[in-house]
C-alpha positions, 0 to 999 in steps of 0.5 A, a space after each residue: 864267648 866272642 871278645 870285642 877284638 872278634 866281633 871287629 875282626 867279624 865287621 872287618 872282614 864283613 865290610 871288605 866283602 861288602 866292598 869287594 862285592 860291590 867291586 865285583 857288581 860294579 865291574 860286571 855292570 860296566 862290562 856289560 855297557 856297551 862301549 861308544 862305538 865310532 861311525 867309521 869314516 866310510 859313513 861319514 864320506 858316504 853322507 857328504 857324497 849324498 849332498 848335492 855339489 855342483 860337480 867340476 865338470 859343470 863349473 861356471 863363472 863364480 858370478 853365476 847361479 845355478 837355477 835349474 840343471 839337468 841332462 837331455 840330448 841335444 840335436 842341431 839346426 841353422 835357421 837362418 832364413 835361407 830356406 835350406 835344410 828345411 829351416 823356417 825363417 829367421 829365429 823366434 827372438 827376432 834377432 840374425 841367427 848366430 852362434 850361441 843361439 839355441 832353441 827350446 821347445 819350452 824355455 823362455 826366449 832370452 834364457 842363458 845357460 851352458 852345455 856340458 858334452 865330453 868335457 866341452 862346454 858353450 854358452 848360449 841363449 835362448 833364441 828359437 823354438 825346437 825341436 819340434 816332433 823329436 822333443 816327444 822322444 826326448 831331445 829337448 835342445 837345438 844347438 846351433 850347428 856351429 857349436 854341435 860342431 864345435 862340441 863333437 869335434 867335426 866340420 861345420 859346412 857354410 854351403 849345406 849347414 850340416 855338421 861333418 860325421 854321422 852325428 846328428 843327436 848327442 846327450 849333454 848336461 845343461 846348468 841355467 843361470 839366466 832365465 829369459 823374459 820372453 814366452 815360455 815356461 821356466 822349469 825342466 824342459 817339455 815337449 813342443 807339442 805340450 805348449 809350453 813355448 806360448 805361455 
């Protein structure tokens, strides 16, 4: 016959199985749990990258908003009424043709903005149409001829309006930050032959 000092030695030893069962599950269940796990930080450099940021190279003044940027490439002209080198009379703005006069086979007359080229970078404004058959190939701005020079690192020629060197086409970024009040349709550039320049 068990004695009272039996059977609480039994419920003893019961509840600290019981206990140390338990135990045992418990750890067993946390070891399952897969701990948190830390994005690594390249993730984290990998999104931040993903958001648009105006980059360095395209900085302008702080007092500017960036309203459409892109990349094109750019040829050059002079028009400045004189009937050389095929121009076609006095520019579509009705103002002297200048430096810093740019044309657009689409862009609002009156448009401002900057070009970006190796590091170098112009004003301008929208004052001409063109180019004209080159835009259906993709060349979507006209700098003027003294700025090209300027871009590239060339001579300007007053007697032949050409730019010195061989070249007559380069790929520039644009940023707009003014659109023009004159004919045109704002938004990335399209051809001359699409239009556009008239609405």
């Amino acid at each position: 016959m068990k004695t009272l000092f039996d059977v609480r030695g039994n419920r003893r030893l019961t509840a600290a199985a019981t206990l140390v069962g338990a135990a045992a599950v418990t750890a067993s269940l946390v070891a399952a749990v897969p701990a948190p796990v830390e994005q690594p930080v390249k993730e984290a450099v990998n999104i931040s990258a993903a958001m648009p940021a105006r980059q360095p190279s395209l900085a302008i003044p702080a007092h500017e908003e960036v309203l459409l940027q892109g990349s094109t490439t750019g040829s050059y002209f002079w028009d400045d009424a004189s009937g050389r080198q095929g121009d076609t009379g006095l520019p579509a703005i009705g103002k002297p043709m200048q430096q810093g006069m740019f044309a657009s086979p689409s862009w609002p007359l009156g448009t401002e903005g900057y070009i970006f080229y190796k590091g170098r970078k112009a004003k301008f404004f929208i004052g001409d149409r063109g180019p004209g058959v080159p835009s259906d190939s993709g060349v979507m701005l006209d700098i003027d001829g003294k700025t090209f020079a300027e871009l590239t690192g060339t001579d300007w020629n007053e007697d032949t309006l050409t730019v010195g060197g061989d070249l007559g086409h380069i790929p520039i970024q644009y940023v707009i930050t003014k659109w023009g009040d004159g004919p045109g349709l704002r938004g990335e550039p399209v051809p001359f032959s699409s239009g556009a320049w008239r609405s």
